[in-house]
VMD Tcl script that draws the C-alpha trace (Angstrom):
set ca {
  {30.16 -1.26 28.89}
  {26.49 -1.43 29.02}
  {24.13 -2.35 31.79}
  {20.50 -4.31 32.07}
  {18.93 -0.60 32.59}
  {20.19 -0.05 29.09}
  {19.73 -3.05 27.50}
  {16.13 -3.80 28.57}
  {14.17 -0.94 26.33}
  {16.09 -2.21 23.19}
  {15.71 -5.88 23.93}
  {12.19 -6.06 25.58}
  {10.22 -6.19 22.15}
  {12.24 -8.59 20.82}
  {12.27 -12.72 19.98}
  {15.01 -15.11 20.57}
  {15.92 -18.73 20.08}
  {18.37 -19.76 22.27}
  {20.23 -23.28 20.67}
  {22.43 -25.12 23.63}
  {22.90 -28.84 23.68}
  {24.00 -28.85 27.58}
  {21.14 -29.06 29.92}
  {22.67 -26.97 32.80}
  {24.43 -23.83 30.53}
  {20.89 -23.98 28.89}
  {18.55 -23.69 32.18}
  {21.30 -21.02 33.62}
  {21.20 -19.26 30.54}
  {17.79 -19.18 29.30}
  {16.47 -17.69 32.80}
  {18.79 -14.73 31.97}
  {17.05 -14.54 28.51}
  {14.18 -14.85 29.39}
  {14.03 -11.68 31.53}
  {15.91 -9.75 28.30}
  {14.04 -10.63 25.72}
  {9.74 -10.26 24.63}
  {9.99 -14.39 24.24}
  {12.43 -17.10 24.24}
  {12.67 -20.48 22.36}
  {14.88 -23.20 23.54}
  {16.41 -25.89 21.04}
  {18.63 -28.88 22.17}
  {20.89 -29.16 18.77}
  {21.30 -27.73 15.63}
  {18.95 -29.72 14.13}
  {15.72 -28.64 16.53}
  {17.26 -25.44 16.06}
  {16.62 -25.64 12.74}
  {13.06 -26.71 12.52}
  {12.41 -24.07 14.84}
  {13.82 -20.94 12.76}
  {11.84 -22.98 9.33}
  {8.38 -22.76 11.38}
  {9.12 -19.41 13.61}
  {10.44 -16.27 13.10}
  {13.02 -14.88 15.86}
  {14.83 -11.20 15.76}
  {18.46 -13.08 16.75}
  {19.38 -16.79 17.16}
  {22.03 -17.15 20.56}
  {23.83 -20.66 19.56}
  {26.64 -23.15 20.58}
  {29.17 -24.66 18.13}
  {29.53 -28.03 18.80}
  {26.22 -30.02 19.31}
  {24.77 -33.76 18.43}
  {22.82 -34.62 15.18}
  {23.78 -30.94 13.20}
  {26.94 -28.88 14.68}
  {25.65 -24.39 15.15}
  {28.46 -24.24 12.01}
  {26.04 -25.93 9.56}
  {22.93 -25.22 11.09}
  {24.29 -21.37 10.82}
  {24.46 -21.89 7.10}
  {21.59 -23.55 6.32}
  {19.45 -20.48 8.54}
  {21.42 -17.87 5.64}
  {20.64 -20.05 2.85}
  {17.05 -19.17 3.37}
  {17.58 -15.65 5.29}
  {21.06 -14.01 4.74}
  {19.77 -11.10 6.96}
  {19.23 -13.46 10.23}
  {21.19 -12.13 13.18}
  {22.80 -15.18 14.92}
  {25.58 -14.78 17.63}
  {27.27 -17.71 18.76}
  {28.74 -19.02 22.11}
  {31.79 -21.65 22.16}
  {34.64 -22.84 24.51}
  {38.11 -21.59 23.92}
  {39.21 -24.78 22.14}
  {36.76 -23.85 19.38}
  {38.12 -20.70 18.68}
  {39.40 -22.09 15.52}
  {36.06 -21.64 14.11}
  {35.83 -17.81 14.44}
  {36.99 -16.79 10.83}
  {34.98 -19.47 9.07}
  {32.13 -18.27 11.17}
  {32.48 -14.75 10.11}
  {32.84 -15.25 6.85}
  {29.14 -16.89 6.76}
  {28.15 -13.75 8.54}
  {27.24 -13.74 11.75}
  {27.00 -11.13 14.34}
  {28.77 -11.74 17.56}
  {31.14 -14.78 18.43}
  {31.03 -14.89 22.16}
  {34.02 -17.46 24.26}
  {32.30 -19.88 26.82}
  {32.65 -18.91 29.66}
  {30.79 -16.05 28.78}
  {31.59 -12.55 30.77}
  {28.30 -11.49 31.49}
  {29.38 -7.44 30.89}
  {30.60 -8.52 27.57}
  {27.34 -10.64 26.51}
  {25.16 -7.25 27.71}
  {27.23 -4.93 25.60}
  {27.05 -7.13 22.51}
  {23.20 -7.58 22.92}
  {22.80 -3.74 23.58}
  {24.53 -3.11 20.87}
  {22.77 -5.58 18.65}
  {19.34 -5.20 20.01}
  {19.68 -1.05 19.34}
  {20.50 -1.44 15.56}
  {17.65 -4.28 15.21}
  {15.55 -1.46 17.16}
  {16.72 1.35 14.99}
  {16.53 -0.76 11.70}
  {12.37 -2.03 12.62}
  {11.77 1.95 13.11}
  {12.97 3.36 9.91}
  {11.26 0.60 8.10}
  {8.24 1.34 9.25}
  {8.81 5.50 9.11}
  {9.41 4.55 5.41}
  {6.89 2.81 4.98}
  {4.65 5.81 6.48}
  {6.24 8.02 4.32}
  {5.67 5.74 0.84}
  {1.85 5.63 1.91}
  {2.26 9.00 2.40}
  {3.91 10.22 -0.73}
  {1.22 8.12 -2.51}
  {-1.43 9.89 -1.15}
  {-0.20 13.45 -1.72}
  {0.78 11.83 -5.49}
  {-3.04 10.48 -5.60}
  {-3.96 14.62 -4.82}
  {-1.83 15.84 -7.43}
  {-3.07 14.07 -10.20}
  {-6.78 15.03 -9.19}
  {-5.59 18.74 -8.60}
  {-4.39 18.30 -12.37}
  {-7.66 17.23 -13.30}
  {-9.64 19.88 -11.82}
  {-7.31 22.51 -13.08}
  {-8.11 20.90 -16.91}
  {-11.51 21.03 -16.01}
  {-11.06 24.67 -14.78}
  {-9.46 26.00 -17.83}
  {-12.34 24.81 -20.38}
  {-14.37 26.82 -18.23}
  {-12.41 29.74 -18.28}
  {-12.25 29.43 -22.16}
  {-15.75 29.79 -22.44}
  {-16.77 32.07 -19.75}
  {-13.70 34.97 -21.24}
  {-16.06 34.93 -24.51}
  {-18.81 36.51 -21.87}
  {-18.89 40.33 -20.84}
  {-19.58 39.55 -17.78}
  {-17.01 37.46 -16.75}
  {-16.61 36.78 -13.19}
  {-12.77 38.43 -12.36}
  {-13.54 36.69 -8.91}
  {-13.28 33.06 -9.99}
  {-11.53 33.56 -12.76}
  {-8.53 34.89 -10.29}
  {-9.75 31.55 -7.97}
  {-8.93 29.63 -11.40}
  {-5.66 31.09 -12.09}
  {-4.07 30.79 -8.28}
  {-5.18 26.70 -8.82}
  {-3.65 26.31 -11.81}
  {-0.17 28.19 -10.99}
  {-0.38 26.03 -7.40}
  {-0.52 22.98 -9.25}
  {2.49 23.74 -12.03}
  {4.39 24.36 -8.50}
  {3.85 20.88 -7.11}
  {4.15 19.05 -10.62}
  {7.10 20.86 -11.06}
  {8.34 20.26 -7.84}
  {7.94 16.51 -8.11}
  {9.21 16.35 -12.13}
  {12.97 15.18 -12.46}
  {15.54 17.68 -13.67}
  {17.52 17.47 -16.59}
  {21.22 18.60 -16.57}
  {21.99 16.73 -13.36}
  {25.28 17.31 -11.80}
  {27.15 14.11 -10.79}
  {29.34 14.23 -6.80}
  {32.45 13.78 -9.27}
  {31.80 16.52 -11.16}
  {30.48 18.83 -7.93}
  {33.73 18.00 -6.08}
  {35.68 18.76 -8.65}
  {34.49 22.37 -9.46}
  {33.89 23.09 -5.75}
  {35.74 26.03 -4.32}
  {36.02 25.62 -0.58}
  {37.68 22.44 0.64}
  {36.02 19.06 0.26}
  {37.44 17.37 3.18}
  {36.87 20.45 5.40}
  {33.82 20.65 4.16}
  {32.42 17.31 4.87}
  {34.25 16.97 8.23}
  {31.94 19.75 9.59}
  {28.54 18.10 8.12}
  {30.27 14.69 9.83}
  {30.51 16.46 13.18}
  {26.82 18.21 13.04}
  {25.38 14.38 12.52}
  {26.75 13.19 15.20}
  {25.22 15.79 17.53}
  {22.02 14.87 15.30}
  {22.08 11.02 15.94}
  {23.20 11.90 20.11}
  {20.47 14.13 20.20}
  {17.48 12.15 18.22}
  {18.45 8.90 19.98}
  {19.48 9.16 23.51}
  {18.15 12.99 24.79}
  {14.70 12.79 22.62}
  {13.59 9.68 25.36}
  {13.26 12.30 27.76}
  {13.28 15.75 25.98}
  {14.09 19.32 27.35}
  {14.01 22.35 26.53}
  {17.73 22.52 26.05}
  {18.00 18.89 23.76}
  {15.09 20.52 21.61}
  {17.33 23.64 21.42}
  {20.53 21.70 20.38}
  {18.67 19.74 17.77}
  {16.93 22.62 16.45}
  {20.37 24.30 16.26}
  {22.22 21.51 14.51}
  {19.50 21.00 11.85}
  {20.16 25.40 11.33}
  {23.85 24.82 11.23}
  {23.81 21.68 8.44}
  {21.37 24.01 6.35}
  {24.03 26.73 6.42}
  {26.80 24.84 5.36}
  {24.70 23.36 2.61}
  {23.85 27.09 1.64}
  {27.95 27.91 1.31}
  {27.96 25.60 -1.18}
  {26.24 27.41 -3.37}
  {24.32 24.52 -4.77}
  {21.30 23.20 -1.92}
  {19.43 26.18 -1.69}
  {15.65 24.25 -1.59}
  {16.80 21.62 0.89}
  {18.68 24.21 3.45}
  {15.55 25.86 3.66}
  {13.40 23.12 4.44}
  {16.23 22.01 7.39}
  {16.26 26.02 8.49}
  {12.68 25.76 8.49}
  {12.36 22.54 10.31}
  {14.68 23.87 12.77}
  {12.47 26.55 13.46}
  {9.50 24.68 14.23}
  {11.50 22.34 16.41}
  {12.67 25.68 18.83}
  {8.62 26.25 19.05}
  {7.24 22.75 20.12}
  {5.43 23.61 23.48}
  {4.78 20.02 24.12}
  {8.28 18.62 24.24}
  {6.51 14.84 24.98}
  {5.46 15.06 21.43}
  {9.46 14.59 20.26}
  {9.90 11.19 21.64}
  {6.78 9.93 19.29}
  {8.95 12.08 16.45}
  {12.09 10.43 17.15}
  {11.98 7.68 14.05}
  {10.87 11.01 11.80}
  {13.58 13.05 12.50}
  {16.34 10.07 12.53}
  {15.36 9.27 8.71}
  {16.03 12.83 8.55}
  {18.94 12.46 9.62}
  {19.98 9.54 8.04}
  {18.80 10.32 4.59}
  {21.75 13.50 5.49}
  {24.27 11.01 6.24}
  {23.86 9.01 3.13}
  {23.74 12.17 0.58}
  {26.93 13.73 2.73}
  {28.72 10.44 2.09}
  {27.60 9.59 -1.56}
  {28.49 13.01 -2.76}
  {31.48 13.95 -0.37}
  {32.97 10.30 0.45}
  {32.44 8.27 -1.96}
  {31.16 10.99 -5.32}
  {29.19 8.00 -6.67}
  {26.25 10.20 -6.96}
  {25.12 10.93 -10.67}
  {23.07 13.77 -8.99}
  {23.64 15.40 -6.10}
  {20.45 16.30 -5.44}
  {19.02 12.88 -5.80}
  {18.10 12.83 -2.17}
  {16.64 16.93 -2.00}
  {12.87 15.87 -2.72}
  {12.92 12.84 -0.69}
  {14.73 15.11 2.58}
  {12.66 18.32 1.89}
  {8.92 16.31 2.38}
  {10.41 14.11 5.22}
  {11.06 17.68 6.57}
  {7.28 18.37 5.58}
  {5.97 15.50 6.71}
  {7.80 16.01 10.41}
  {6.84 19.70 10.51}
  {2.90 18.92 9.78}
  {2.40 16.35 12.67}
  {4.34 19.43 15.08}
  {2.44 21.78 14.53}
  {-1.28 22.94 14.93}
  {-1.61 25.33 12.11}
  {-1.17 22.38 9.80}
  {-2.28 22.90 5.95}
  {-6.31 21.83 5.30}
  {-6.76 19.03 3.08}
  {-6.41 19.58 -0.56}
  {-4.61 23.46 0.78}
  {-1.34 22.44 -0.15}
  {0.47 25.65 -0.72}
  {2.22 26.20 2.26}
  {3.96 22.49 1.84}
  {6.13 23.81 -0.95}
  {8.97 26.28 -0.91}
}
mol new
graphics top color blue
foreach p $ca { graphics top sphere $p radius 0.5 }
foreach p [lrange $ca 0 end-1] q [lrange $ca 1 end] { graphics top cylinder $p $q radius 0.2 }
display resetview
């Protein structure tokens, strides 16, 4: 069970509408909310409720079943006819229990009896508030990474230019005596930097489907992916509850989990490029000085970790993959990307080698 201390950092940034048609659950009720949640709307039926979700926007919807002018059943499914990913958890008496699998079939989060335990109602929104929490943070890490990504692509392509610019100029300056070995050895590095990157970032043919992987694998699958299974559950401990107040010991354990995951990808023989980048990143992690710096980090390192979880289980789980290294590029410059706001020594502008292994 959950407390307020627990609930409050998860729920404090967050809207709610709060639908009730009786006037004294509501007031008791919507004092309590109003000290969880960022803001609080209060509708007297379905129907209010309604017109309040079409003209505001609200992270979840708290709502009663039986109520004058539109019942919280149809007001429920007219809120998913025009957002399917609205979280809505509703609150009924005991005699309306017959609702529950007619309510869960249109969806919604929580159903919660009247009269509501208190402990129960904090657990469900702790547990609903930390997922809406988690969910805003790797939207907006991915959406840092996309601008990102089109940046560095937006680099490439005018590295590429310069280097065809580069080699007309070599062309005509070898038909010289006194060619410049100096610039022309400036010229070459350039060019073989930039087939590294384009190369890096080009698809690869022959791709080798999860079905195909598991099949011709050596060690044992289940074994295999049990171990990775374990090591992301220290990763998702560590990254979300010990990163709010890092020590030198959580950094060490999350450094050492990201080292172990990268050697178990290396037995198989077949993620060489992306162990490396998690070895790597697990090196920089052990040498952060300011350990402050991993709380900011924290929705970095959990797409990190959840890109992980997704390749372990479309490869090991579920071998729906058509390539198992779909994921690799995407994981390696997240691991980049993490390792560069870490560290001082960080590439220059434009000085890409080092952000390629």
């Amino acid at each position: 069970m959950q407390n307020l201390k627990e609930l409050i950092p998860f729920s404090k940034s967050l809207t709610a509408l709060y639908v009730e048609d009786d006037n004294d659950i509501r007031d008791n009720y919507a004092k309590v909310f109003t000290e969880i949640f960022k803001a609080l709307d209060i509708a007297e039926d379905g129907q209010e409720g309604l017109e309040k979700f079409q003209t505001g926007s609200y992270d979840i919807i708290i709502t009663d079943i039986n109520m004058p002018r539109m019942n919280g059943i149809e007001m429920i499914r007219r809120i998913f006819e025009e957002d399917d990913e609205q979280v809505v958890i509703v609150t009924s008496a005991h005699d309306e229990a017959q609702y529950l699998l007619q309510l869960i079939e249109l969806g919604i989060e929580k159903f919660l009896i009247k009269p509501v335990d208190f402990s129960k109602m904090i657990t469900v929104f702790y547990r609903t508030c930390k997922r809406l929490i988690e969910r805003r943070e790797l939207g907006e890490y991915q959406s840092r990474i996309e601008d990102e990504n089109l940046r560095i692509a937006a680099l490439l392509k005018e590295l590429q230019n310069k280097n065809e610019e580069l080699e007309k100029v070599i062309k005509k300056k070898t038909q010289k005596e006194n060619v410049n070995m100096t610039l022309v050895d400036g010229i070459e590095k350039e060019k073989t930097f930039s087939d590294v990157q384009l190369d890096f970032f080009t698809p690869k043919v022959g791709a080798l489907s999860a079905a195909e992987f598991v099949a011709h694998f050596s060690g044992d699958v289940e074994t295999l992916n049990d171990k990775l299974e374990a090591i992301e559950e220290t990763l998702e401990l560590s990254i979300h509850q010990k990163l709010s107040a890092p020590t030198q010991e959580s950094v060490d354990e999350l450094a050492t989990a990201f080292s172990d995951y990268a050697t178990l990808l290396d037995a198989t023989m077949k993620y060489g490029h992306l162990a490396q980048a998690l070895r790597h990143l697990s090196s920089v992690l052990a040498q952060v000085e300011t350990l402050s710096l991993l709380t900011e980090m924290k929705p970095f390192l959990f797409g990190i970790a959840d890109s992980l979880q997704k390749l372990r289980t479309e490869v090991l789980v579920e071998r729906s993959a058509q390539d198992i290294h779909y994921l690799d590029q995407s994981i390696i410059s997240d691991c980049l990307q993490t390792e560069s706001m870490l560290i001082e020594d960080i590439p220059a502008e434009g000085d890409l080698d080092d952000l390629f292994f």
